[in-house]
N, CA, C and O atoms as a GROMACS GRO file, in nm:
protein
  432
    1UNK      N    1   8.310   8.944   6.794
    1UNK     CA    2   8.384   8.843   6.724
    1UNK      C    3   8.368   8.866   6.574
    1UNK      O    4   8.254   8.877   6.530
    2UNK      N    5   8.466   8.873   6.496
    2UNK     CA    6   8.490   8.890   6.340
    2UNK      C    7   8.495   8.802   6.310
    2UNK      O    8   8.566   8.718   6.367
    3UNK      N    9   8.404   8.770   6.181
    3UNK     CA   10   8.379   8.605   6.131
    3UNK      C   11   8.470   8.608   6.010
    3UNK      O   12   8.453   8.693   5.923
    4UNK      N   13   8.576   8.506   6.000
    4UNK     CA   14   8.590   8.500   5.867
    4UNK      C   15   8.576   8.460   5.746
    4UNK      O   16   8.636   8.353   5.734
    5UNK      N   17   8.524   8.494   5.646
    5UNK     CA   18   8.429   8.448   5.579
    5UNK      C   19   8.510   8.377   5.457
    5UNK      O   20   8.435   8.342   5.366
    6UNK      N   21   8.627   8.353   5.438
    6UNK     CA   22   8.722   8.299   5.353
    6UNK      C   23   8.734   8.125   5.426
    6UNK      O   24   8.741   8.013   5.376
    7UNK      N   25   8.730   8.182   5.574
    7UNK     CA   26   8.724   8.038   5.629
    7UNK      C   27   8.600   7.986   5.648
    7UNK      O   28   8.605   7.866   5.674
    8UNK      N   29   8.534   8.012   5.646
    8UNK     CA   30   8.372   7.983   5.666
    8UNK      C   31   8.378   7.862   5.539
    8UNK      O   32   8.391   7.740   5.540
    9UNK      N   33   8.361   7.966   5.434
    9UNK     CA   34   8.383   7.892   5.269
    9UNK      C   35   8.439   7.791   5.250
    9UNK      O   36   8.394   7.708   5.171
   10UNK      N   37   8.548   7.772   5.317
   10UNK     CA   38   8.655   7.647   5.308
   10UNK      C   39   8.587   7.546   5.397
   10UNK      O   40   8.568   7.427   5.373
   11UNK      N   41   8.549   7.623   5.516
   11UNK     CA   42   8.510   7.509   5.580
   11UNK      C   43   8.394   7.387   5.547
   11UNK      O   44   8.397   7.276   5.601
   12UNK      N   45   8.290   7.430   5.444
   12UNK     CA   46   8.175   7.441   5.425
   12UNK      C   47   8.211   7.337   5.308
   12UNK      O   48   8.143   7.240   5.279
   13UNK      N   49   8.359   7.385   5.234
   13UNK     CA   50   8.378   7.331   5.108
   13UNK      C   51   8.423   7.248   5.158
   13UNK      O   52   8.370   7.147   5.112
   14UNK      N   53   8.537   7.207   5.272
   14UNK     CA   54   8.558   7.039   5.296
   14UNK      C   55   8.448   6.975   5.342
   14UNK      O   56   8.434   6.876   5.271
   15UNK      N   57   8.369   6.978   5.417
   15UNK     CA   58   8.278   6.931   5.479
   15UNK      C   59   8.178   6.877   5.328
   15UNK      O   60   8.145   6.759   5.318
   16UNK      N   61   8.149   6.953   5.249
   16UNK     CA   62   8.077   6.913   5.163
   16UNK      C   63   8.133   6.816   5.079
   16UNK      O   64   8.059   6.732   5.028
   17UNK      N   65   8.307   6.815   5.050
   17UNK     CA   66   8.408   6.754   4.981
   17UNK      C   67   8.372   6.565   5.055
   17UNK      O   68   8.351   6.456   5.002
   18UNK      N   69   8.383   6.617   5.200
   18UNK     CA   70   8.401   6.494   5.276
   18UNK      C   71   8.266   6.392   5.252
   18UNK      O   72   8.259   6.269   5.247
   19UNK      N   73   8.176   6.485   5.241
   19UNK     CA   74   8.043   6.381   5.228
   19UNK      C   75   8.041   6.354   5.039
   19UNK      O   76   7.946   6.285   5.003
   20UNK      N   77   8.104   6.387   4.962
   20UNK     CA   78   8.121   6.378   4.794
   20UNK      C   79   7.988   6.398   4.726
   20UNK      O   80   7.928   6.332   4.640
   21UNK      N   81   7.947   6.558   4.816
   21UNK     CA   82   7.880   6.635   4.715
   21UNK      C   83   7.904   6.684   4.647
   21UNK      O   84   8.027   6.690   4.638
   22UNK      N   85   7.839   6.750   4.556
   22UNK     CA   86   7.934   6.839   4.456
   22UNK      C   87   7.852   7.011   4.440
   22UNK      O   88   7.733   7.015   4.410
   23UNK      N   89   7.898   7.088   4.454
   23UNK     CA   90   7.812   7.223   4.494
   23UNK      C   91   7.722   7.226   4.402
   23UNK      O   92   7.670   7.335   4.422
   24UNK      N   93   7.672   7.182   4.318
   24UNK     CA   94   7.514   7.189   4.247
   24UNK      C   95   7.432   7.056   4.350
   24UNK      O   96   7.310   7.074   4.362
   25UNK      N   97   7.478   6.957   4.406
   25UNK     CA   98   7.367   6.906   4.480
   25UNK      C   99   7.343   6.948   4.619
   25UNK      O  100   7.242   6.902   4.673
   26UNK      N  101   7.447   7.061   4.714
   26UNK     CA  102   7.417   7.055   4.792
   26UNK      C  103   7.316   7.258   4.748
   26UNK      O  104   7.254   7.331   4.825
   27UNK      N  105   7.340   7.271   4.640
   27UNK     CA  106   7.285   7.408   4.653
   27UNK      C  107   7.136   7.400   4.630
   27UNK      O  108   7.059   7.486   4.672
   28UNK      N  109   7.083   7.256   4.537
   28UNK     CA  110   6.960   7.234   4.514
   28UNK      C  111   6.919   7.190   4.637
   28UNK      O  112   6.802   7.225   4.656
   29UNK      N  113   6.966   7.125   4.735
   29UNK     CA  114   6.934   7.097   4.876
   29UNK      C  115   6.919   7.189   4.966
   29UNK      O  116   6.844   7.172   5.062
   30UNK      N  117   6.996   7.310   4.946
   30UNK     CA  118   6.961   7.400   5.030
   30UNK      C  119   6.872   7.485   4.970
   30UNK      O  120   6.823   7.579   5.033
   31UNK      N  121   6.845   7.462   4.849
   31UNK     CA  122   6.758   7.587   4.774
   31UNK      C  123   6.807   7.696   4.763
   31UNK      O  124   6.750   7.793   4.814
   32UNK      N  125   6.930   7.711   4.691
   32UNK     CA  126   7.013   7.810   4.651
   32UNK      C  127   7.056   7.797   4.503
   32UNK      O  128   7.040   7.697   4.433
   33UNK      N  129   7.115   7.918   4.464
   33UNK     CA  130   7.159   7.884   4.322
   33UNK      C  131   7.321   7.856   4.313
   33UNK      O  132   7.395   7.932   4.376
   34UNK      N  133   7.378   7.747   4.235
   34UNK     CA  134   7.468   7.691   4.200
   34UNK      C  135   7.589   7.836   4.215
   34UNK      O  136   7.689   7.859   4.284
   35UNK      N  137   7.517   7.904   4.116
   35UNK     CA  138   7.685   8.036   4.160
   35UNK      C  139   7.671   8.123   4.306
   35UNK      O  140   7.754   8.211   4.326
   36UNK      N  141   7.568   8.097   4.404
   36UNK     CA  142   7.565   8.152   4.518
   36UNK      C  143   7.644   8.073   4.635
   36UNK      O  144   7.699   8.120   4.735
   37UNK      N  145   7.631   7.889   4.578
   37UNK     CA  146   7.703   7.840   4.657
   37UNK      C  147   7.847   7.891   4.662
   37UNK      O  148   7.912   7.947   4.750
   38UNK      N  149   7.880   7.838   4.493
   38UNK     CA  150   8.051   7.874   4.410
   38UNK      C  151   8.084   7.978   4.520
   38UNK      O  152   8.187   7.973   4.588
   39UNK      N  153   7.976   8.084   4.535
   39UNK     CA  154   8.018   8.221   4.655
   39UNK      C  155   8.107   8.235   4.738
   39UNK      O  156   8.212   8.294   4.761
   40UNK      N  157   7.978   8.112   4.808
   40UNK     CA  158   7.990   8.132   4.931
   40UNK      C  159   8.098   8.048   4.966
   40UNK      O  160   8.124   8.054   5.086
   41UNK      N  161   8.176   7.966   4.895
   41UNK     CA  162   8.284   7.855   4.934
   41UNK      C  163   8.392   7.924   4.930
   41UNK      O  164   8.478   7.894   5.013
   42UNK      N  165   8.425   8.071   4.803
   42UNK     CA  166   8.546   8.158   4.738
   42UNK      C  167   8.491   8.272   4.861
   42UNK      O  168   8.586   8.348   4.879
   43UNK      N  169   8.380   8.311   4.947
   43UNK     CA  170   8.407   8.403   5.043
   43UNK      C  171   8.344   8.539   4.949
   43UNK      O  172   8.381   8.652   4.981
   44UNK      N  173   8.251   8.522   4.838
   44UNK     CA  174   8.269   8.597   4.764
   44UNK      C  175   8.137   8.644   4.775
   44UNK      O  176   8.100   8.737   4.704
   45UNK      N  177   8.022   8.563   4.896
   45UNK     CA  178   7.897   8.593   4.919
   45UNK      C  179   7.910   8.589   5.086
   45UNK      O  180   7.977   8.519   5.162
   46UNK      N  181   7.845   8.662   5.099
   46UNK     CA  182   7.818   8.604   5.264
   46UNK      C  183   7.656   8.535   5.324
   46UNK      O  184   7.540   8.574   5.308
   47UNK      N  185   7.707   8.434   5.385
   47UNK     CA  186   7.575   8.341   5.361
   47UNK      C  187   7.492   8.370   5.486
   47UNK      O  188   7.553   8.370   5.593
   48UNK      N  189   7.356   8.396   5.487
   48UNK     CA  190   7.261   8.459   5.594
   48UNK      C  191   7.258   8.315   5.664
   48UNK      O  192   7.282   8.204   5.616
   49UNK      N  193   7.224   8.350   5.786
   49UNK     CA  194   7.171   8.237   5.918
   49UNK      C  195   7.082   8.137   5.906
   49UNK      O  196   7.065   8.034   5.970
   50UNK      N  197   7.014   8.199   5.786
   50UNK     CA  198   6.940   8.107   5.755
   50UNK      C  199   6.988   7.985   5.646
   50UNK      O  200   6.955   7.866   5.654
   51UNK      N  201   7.062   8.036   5.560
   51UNK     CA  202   7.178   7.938   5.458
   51UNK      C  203   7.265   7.839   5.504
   51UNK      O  204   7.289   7.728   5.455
   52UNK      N  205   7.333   7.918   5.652
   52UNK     CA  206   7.408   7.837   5.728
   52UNK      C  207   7.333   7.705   5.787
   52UNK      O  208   7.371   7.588   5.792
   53UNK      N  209   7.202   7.773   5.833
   53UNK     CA  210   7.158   7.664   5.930
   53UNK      C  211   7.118   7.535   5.827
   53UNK      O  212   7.107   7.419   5.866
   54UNK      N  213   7.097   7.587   5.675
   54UNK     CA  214   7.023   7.488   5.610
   54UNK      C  215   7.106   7.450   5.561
   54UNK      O  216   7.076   7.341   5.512
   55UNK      N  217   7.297   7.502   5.526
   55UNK     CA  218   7.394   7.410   5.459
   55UNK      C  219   7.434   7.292   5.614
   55UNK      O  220   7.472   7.176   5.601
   56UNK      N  221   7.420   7.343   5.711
   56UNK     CA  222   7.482   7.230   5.857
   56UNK      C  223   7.344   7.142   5.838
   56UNK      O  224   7.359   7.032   5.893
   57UNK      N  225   7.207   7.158   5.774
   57UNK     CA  226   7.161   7.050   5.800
   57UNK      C  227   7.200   6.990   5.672
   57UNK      O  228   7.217   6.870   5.692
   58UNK      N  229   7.219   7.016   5.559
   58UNK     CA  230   7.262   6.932   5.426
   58UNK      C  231   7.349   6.869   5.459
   58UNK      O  232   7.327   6.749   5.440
   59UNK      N  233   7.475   6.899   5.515
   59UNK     CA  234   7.618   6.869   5.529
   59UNK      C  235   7.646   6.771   5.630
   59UNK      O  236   7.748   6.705   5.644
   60UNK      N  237   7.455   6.771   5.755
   60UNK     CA  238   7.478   6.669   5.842
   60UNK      C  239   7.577   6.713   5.937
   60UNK      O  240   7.655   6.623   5.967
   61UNK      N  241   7.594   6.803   5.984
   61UNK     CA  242   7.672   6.882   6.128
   61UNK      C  243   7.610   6.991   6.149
   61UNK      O  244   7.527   7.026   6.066
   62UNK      N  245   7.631   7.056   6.242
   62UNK     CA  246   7.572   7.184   6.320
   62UNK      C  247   7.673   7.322   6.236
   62UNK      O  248   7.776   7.304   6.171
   63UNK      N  249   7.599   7.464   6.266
   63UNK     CA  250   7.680   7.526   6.226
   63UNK      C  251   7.846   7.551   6.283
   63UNK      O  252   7.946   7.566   6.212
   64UNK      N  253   7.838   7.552   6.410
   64UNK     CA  254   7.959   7.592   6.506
   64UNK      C  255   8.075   7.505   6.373
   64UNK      O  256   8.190   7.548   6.366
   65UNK      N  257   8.043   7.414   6.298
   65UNK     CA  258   8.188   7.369   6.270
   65UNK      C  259   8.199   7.454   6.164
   65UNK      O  260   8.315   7.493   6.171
   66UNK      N  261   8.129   7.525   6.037
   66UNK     CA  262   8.174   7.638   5.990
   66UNK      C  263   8.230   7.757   6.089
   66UNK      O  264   8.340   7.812   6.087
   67UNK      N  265   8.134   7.773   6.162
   67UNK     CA  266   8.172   7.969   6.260
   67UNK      C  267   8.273   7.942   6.354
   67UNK      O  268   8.345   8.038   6.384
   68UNK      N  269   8.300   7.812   6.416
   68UNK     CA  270   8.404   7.818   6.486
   68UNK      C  271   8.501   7.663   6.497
   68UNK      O  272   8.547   7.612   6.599
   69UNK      N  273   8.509   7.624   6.382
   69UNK     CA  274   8.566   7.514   6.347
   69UNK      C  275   8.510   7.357   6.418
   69UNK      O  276   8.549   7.241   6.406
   70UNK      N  277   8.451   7.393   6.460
   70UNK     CA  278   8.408   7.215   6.532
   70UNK      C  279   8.272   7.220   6.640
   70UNK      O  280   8.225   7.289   6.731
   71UNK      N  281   8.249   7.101   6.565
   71UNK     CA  282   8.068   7.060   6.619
   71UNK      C  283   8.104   7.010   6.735
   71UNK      O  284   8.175   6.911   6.757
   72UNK      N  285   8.010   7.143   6.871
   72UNK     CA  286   8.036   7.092   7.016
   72UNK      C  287   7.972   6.936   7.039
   72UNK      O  288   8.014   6.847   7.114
   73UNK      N  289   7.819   6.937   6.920
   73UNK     CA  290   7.794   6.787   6.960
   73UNK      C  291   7.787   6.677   6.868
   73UNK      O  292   7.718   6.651   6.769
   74UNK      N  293   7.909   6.603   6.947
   74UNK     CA  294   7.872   6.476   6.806
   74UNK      C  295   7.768   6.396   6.802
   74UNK      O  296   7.750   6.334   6.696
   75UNK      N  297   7.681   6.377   6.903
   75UNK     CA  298   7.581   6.281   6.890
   75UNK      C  299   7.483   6.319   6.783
   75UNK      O  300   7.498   6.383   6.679
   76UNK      N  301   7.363   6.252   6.847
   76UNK     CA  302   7.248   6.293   6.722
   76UNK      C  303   7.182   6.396   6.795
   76UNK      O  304   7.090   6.436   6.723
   77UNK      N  305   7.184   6.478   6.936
   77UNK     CA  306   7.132   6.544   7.000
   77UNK      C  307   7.065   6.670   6.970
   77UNK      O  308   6.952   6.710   6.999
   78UNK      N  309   7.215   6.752   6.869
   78UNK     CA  310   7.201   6.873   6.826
   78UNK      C  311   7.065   6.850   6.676
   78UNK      O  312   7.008   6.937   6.610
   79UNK      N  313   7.053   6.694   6.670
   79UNK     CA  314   6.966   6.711   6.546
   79UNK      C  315   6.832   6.753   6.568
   79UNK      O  316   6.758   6.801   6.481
   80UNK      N  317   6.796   6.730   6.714
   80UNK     CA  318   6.660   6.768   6.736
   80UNK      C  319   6.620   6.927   6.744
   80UNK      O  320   6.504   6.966   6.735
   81UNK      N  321   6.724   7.004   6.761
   81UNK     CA  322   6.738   7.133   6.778
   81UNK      C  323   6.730   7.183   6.610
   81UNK      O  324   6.656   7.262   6.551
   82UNK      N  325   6.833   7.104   6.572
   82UNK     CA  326   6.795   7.114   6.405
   82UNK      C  327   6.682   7.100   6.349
   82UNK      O  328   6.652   7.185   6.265
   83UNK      N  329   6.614   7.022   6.371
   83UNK     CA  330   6.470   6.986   6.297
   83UNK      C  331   6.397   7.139   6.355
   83UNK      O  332   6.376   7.220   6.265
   84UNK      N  333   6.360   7.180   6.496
   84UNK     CA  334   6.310   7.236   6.535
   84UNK      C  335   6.315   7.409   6.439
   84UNK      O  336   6.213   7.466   6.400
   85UNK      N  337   6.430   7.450   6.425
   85UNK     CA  338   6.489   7.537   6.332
   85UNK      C  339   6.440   7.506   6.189
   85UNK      O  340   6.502   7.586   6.118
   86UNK      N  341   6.343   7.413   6.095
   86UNK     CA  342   6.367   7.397   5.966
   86UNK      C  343   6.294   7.491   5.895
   86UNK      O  344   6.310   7.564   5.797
   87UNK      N  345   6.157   7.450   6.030
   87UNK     CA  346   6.053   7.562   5.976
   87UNK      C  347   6.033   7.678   5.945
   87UNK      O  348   5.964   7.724   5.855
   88UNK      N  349   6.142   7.764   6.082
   88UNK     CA  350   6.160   7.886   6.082
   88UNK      C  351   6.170   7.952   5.947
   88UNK      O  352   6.193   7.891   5.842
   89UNK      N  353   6.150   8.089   5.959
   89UNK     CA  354   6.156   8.206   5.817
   89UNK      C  355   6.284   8.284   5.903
   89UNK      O  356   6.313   8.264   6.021
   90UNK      N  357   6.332   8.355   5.831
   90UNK     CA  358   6.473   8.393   5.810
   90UNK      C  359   6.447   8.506   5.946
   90UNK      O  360   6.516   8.478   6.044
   91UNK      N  361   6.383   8.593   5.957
   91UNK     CA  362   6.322   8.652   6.091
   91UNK      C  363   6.324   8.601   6.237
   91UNK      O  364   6.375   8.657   6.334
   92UNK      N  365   6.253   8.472   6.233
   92UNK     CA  366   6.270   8.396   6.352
   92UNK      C  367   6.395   8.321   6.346
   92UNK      O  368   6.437   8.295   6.458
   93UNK      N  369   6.472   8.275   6.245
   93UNK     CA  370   6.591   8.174   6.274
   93UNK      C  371   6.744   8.354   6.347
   93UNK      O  372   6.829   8.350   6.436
   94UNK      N  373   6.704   8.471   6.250
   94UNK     CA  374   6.727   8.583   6.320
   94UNK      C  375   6.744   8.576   6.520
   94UNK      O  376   6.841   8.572   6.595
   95UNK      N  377   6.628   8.578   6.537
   95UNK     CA  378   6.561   8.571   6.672
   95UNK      C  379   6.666   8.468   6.764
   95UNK      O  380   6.737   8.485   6.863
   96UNK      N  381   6.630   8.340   6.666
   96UNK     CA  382   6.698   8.274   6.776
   96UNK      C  383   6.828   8.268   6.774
   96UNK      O  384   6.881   8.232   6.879
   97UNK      N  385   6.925   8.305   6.647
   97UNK     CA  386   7.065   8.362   6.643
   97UNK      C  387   7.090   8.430   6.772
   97UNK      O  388   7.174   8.403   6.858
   98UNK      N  389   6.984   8.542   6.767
   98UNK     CA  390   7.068   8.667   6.900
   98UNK      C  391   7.032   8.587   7.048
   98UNK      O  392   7.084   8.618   7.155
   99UNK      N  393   6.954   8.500   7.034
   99UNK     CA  394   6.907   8.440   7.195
   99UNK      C  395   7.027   8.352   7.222
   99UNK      O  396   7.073   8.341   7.335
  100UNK      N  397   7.092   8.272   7.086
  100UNK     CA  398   7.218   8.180   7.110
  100UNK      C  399   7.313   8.267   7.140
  100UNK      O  400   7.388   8.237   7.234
  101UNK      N  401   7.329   8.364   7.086
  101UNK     CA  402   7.486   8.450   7.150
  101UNK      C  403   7.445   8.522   7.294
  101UNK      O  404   7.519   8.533   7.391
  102UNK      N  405   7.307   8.570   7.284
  102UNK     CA  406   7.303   8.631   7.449
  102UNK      C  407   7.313   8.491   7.501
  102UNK      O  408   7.431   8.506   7.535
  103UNK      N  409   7.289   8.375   7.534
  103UNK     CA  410   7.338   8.254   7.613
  103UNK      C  411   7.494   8.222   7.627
  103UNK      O  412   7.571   8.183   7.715
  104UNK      N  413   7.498   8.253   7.512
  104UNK     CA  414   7.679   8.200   7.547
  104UNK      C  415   7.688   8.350   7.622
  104UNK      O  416   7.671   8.354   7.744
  105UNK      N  417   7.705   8.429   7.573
  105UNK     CA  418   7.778   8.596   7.639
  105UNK      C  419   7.690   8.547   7.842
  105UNK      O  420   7.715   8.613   7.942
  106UNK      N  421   7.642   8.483   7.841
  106UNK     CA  422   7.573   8.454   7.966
  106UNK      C  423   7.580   8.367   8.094
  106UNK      O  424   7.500   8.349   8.186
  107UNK      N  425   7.724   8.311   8.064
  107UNK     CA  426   7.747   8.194   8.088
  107UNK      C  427   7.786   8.153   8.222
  107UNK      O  428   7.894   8.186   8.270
  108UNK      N  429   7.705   8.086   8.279
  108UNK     CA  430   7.758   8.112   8.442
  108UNK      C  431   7.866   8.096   8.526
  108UNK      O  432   7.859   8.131   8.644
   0.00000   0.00000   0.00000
């Protein structure tokens, strides 16, 4: 699957639009720098697994609604999975990236 990263950006940028952040508060929230966000919204960075996972927890949704347009869960369910992920270092959130796609590619 080819990600596109023009839509990623957009997506990331309404979502952030919708909650009336403004990309210097959600980049100090994710611990990024202000022109890495600008980037990543113009497609002009590509944002690691670990950026993603920490802009879907800023933004308050899961990643799937950047990578594939819409959060499978609306409840608060997916948040516990979130928390679990905060700790991780960019290695292990790695890890569990490839364990989420071998699950889906797995699917009974």
């Amino acid at each position: 699957m080819e990600l596109d990263y023009s839509l990623i950006g957009a997506k990331i940028k309404k979502r952030r639009k919708l909650l009336r952040l403004t990309q210097e508060e959600v980049a100090e929230r994710v611990d990024i720098s202000n022109q890495h966000m600008s980037n990543i919204e113009r497609a002009k960075s590509i944002p690691s697994t670990e950026v993603i996972m920490k802009l879907a927890v800023v933004l308050d949704t899961t990643p799937d609604e950047f990578l594939v347009g819409s959060s499978r869960y609306p409840g608060e369910a997916w948040k516990t999975v979130a928390d679990k992920l905060r700790p991780l270092d960019s290695r292990q959130l790695d890890l569990v990236s490839s364990f989420i796609d071998w699950v889906a590619e797995h699917k009974p």
